[in-house]
N, C-alpha and C positions, 0 to 999 in steps of 0.2 A: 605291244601295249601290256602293259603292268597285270594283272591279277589283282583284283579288289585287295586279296588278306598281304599280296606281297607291298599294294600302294599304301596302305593302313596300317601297317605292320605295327609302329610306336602307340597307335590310338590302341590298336587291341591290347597292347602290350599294357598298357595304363588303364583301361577295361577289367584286366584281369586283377593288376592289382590292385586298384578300388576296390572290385570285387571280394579279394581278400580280404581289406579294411573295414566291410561293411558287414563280414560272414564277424569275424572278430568285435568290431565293436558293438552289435546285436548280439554277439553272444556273452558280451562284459553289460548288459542290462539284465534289471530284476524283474520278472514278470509275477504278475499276485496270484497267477492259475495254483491248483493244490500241488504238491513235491509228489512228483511221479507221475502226474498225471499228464500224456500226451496227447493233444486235440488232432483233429484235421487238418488242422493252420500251421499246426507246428509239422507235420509231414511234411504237410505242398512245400512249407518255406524251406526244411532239410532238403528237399527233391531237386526244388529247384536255383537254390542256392549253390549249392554245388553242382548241376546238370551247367549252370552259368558259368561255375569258372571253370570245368573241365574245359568245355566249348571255348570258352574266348584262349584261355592255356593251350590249347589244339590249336586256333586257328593265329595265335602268335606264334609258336614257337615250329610249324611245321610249313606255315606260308603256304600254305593251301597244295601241297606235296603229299604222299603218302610214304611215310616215315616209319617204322615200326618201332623201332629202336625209341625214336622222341614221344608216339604216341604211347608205350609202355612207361618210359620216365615219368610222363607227365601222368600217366594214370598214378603210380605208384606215388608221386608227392600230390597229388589231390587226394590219396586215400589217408597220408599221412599227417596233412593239413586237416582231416575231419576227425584222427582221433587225435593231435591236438588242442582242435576246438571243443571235442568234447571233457580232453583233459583241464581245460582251463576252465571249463564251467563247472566242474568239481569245488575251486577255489572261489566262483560269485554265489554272494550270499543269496539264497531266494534259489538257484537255480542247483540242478544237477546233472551228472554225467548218463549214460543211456547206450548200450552196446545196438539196440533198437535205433538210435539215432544215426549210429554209423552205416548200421546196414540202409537207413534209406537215404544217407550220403551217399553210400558207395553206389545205391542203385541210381543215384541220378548222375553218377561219374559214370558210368558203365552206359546209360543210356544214350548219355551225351558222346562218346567216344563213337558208339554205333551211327547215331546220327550223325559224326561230321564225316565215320569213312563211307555211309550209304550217301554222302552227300558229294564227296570225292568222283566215287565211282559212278551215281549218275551226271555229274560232270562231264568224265571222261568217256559216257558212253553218248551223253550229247553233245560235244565236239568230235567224236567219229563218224557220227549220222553227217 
């Protein structure tokens, strides 16, 4: 029998890049907060914005295997999809760029990768039981 992420592979696959689409299109909105000013909401939603597409990016392109090679890839274009989202908010009027904002992208790519290999290997430690 199949493995959930290996039967779903194309749904996560379309997961993640929605996911992109919707980190992008929220970041091409003008919000009325003051210029520079970063809320709590703006965190959680960098955190977990991209904690989402590392996660679904992991569990598409690794099919529920432990990969290192893929899972560093995919770390490395999730880090690089968050400073071009922040590059492009440079260019929307109302909004700006924020080296603050990458770090709490990167933190929820780096959390996200933790959680799906701590999620791997309790896997594989409860189908050995």
């Amino acid at each position: 029998m199949k493995r959930l992420v290996e039967k779903y592979n194309k749904i996560f696959w379309l997961i993640t890049l929605l996911n992109a689409i919707a980190i992008f299109v929220i970041s091409s909105r003008t919000f009325s907060s003051p210029y520079g000013k970063i809320g709590l909401l703006s965190i959680i939603y960098h955190f977990f914005a991209f904690f989402f597409l590392m996660l679904f990016l992991l569990m598409s392109s690794t099919q529920g295997k432990k990969r290192n090679s893929i899972i560093t890839i995919s770390f490395i274009l999730s880090f690089i999809y968050a400073v071009l989202d922040e590059f492009h908010q440079y260019f929307v009027p109302g909004r700006f760029s924020s080296i603050f904002d990458i770090g709490i992208d990167s933190a929820g790519i780096f959390f996200a990768a933790l959680f799906y290999l701590a999620a791997i290997k309790f896997r594989n430690i409860k189908y050995k039981l």
